[in-house]
C-alpha positions as CSV (number, residue, x, y, z in Angstrom):
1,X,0.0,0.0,0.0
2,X,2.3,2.8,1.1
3,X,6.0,1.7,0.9
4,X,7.1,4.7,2.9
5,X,10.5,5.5,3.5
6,X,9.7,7.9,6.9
7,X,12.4,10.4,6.8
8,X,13.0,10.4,10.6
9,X,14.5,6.9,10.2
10,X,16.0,7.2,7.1
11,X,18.9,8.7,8.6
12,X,19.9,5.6,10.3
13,X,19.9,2.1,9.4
14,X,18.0,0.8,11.9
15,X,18.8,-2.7,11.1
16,X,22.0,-2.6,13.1
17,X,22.0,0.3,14.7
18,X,21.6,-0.6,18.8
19,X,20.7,3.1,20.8
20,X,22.0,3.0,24.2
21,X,19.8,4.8,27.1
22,X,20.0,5.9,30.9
23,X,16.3,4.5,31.2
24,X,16.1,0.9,32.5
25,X,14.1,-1.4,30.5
26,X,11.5,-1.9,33.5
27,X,11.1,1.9,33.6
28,X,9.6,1.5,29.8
29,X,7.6,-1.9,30.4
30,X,6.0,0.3,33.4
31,X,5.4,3.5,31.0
32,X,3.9,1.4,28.1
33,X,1.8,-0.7,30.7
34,X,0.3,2.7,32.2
35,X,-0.3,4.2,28.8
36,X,-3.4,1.6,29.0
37,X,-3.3,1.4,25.1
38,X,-6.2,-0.7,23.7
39,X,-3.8,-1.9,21.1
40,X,-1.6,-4.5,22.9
41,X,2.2,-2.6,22.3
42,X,4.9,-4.9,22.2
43,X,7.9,-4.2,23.9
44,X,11.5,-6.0,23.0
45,X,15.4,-4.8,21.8
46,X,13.8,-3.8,18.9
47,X,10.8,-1.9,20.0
48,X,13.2,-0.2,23.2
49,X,15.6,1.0,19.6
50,X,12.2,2.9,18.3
51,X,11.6,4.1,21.8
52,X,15.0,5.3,22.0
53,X,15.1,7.4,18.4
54,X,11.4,8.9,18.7
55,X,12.3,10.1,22.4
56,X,15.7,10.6,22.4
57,X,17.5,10.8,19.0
58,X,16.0,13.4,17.4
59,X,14.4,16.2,20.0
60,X,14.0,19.0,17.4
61,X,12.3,16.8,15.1
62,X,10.2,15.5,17.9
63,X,9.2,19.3,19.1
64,X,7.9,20.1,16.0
65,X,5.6,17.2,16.1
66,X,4.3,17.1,19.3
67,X,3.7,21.4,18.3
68,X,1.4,20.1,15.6
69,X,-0.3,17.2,17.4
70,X,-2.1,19.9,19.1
71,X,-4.0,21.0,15.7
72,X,-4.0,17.4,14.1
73,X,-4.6,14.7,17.0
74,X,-7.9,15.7,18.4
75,X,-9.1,16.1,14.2
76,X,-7.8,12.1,14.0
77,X,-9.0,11.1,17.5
78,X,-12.7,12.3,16.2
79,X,-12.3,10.9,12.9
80,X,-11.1,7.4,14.9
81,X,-14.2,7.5,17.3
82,X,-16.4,8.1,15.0
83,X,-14.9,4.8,12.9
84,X,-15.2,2.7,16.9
85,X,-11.0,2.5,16.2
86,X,-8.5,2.6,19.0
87,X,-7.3,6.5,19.0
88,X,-3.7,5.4,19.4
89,X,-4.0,4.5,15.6
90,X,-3.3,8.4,15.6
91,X,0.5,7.5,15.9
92,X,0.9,6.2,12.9
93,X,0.8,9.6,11.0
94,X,3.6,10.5,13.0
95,X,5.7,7.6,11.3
96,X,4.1,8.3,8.1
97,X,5.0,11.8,7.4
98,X,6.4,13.5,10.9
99,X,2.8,15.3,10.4
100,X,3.5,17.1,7.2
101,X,0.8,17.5,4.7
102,X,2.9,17.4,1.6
103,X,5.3,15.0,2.6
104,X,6.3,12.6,-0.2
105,X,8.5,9.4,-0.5
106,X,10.4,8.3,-3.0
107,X,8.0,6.0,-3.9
108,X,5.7,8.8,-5.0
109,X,2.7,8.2,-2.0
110,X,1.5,11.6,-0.5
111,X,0.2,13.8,2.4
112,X,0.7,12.7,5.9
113,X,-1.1,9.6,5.4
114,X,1.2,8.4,2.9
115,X,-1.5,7.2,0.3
116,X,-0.3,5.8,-3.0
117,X,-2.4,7.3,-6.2
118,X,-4.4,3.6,-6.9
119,X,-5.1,3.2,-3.5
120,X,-6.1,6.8,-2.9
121,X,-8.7,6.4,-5.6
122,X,-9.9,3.4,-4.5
123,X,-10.5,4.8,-0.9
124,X,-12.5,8.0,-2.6
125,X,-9.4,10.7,-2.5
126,X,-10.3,13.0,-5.5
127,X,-7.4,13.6,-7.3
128,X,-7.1,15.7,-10.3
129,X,-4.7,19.0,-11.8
130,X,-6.2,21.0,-9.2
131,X,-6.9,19.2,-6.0
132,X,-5.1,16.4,-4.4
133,X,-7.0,15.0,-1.4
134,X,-4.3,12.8,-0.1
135,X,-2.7,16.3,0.9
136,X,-6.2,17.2,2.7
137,X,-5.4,15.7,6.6
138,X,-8.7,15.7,7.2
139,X,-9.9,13.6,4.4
140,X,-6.7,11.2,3.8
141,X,-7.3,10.1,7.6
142,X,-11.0,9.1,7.1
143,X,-9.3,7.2,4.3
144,X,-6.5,6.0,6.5
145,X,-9.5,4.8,9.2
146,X,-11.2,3.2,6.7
147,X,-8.1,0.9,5.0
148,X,-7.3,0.0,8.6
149,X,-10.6,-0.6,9.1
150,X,-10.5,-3.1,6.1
151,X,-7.5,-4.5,7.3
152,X,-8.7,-5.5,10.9
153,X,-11.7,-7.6,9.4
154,X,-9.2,-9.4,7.4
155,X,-6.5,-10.1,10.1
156,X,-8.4,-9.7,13.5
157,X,-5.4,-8.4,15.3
158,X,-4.4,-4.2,15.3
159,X,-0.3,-5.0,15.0
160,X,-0.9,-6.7,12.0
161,X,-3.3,-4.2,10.3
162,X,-0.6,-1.4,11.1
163,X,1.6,-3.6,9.3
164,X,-0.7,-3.7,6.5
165,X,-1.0,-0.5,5.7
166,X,2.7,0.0,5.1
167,X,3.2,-3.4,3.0
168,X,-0.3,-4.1,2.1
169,X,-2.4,-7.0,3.4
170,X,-1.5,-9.4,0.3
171,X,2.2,-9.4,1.7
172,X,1.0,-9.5,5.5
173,X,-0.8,-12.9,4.4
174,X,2.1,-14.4,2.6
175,X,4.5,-14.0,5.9
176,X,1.4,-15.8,7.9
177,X,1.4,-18.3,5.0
178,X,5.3,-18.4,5.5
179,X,5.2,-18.9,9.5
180,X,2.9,-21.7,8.9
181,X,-0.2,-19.9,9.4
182,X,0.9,-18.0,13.0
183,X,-0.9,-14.8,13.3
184,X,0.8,-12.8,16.2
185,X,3.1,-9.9,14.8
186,X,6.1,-11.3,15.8
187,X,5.7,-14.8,14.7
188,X,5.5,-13.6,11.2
189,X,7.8,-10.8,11.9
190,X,10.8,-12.7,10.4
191,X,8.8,-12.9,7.0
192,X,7.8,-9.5,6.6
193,X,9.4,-7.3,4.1
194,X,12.6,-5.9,5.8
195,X,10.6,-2.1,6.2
196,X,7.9,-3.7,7.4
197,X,9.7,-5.2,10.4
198,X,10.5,-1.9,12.2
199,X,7.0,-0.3,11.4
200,X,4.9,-1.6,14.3
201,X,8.0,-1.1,16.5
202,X,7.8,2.6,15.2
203,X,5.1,2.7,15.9
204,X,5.1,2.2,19.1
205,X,8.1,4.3,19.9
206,X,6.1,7.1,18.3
207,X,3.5,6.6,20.7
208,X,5.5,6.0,23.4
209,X,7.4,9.6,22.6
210,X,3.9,11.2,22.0
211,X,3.0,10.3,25.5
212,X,6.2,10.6,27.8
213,X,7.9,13.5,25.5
214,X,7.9,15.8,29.0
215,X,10.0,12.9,30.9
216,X,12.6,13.1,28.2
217,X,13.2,16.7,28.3
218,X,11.5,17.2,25.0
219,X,8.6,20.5,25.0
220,X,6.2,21.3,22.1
221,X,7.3,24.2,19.6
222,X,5.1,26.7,18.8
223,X,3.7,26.0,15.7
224,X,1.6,28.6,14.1
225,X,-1.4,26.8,13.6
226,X,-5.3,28.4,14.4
227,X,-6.3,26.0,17.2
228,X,-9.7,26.8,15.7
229,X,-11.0,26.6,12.2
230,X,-14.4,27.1,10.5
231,X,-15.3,24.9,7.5
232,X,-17.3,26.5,4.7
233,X,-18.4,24.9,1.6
234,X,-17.4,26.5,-1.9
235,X,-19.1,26.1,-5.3
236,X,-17.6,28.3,-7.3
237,X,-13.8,28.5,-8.6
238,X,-11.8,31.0,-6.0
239,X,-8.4,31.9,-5.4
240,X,-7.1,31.3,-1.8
241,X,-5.3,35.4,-2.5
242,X,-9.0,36.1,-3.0
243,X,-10.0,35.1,0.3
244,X,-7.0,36.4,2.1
245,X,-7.4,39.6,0.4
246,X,-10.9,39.8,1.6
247,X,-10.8,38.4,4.8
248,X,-7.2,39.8,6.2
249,X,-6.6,35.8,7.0
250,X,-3.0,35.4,5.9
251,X,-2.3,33.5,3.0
252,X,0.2,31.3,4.6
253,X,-2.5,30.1,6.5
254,X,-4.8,29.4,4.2
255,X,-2.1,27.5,2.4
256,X,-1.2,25.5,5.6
257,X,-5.3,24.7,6.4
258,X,-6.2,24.2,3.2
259,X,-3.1,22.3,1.5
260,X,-4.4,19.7,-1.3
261,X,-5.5,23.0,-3.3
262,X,-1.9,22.5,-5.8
263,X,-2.1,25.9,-7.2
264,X,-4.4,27.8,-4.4
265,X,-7.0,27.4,-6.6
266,X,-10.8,26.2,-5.6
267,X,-12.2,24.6,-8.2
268,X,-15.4,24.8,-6.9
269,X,-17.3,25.4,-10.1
270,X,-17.3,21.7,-11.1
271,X,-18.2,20.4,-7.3
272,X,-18.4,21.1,-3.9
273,X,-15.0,22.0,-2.0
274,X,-14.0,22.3,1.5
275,X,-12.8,25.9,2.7
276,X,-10.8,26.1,6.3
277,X,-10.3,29.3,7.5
278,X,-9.1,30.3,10.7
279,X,-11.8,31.1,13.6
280,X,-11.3,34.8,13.9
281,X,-11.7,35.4,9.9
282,X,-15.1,33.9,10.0
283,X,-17.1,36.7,10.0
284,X,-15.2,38.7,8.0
285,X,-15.5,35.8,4.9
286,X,-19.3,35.6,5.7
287,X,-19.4,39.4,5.2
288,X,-17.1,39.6,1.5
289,X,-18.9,35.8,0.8
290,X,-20.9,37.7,-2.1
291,X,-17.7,40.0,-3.5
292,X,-15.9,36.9,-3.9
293,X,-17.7,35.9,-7.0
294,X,-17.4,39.4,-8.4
295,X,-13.5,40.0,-6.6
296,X,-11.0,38.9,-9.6
């Protein structure tokens, strides 16, 4: 499905690297049994290595993260209640894409969900020259929730549909096929594809750092994102400059709320589109709504 090279680990090879820490191994066993996750977490050498880089190994990295979980998690936790999911599912955006809306790998899959172009379409992304939903955080999770969705009624267990959704069910089957039909994560571990192997072990550590950031001397950054938005639905073409112009809402905002728009363009005149603008602009785009049509 997603074949994602996250950039965090790219820069080491986490195969043979072995992080050392000050924290004793019982310390973590306690933490992870206190984060009362729904989703049983593992916890081993390899798992203690993810720990290790999400809370240790890269703090500035980690600071920006935990500055936009505090725009994006409560927008997945809804989106995951709504679906009846485990909110720690959240997590995995943070292996995904570090929370950046326009990430992309190598491998060409996009947004912070990481959502290859077939499997986008197939999950009811609309992608076209001017709009690119996987880039939409809003929309590319209620995609994410539903492919993990599809991937617990195959499997039955949540490690192995987070496994899925980097290497796709198809290969999740063949390692249980290969372990002579086991189905706990780290009985088919060893016949997973080699990225595979350190993704629910990411995960973890991402949720692990996520939770006990503070303990490791790591704070939020200030990210400059509107803790609240409105949502207003568009049906004819504007220009995001339009609406700043208008409105006084900055346009690097608009950019940042509204970021599958590829040229800043609306193309509302063929369908409906979402606008997000910050809170404190709302009344001020219901009062120019009308000069927008006429505003060139």
């Amino acid at each position: 499905h997603n074949q994602v090279n996250s950039e965090d680990i790219s820069e080491y090879d986490m195969d043979s690297v072995r992080f050392q820490s000050n924290v004793p191994d019982e310390v973590y066993i306690e933490r992870i049994r206190q984060m009362n996750s729904f989703i049983t977490l593992p916890y081993n050498d390899i798992v203690k290595n993810y720990i290790i880089l999400y809370s240790e190994k890269m703090p500035t990295k980690m600071a920006n993260i935990l500055g936009l979980s505090k725009y994006y998690m409560p927008i997945f936790e809804e989106i995951l209640n709504r679906y009846d999911m485990p909110e720690e599912l959240k997590a995995m955006a943070v292996i995904e894409s570090a929370l950046n809306p326009t990430a992309v790998s190598r491998a060409g899959a996009k947004g912070m969900w990481q959502f290859m172009y077939a499997t986008a379409k197939m999950y009811g992304l609309h992608i076209d020259s001017f709009v690119d939903e996987r880039l939409d955080p809003v929309k590319s999770a209620e995609a994410a929730a539903q492919y993990l969705q599809d991937s617990y009624e195959i499997f039955g267990d949540w490690n192995l549909a987070i496994a899925s959704y980097n290497c796709g069910a198809g290969n999740v089957n063949k390692a249980i096929r290969r372990s002579g039909g086991k189905r706990a994560f780290w009985d088919i571990w060893p016949f997973l594809p080699r990225e595979t192997r350190g993704y629910v072990p990411a995960f973890v550590g991402a949720l692990y750092a996520l939770k006990y950031h503070k303990e490791h001397g790591i704070e939020a950054l200030a990210v400059p994102m509107p803790t609240h938005t409105d949502t207003f639905k568009i049906r004819k073409m504007v220009h995001l400059k339009q609406v700043s112009e208008l409105t006084g809402a900055p346009l690097e905002e608009l950019q940042s709320l509204n970021p599958q728009y590829r040229h800043n363009i609306i193309p509302g005149n063929d369908r409906e589109y979402i606008l997000r603008i910050p809170y404190k602009f709302t009344d001020a785009f219901i009062a120019h709504e009308d000069s927008l049509h006429r505003h060139k």
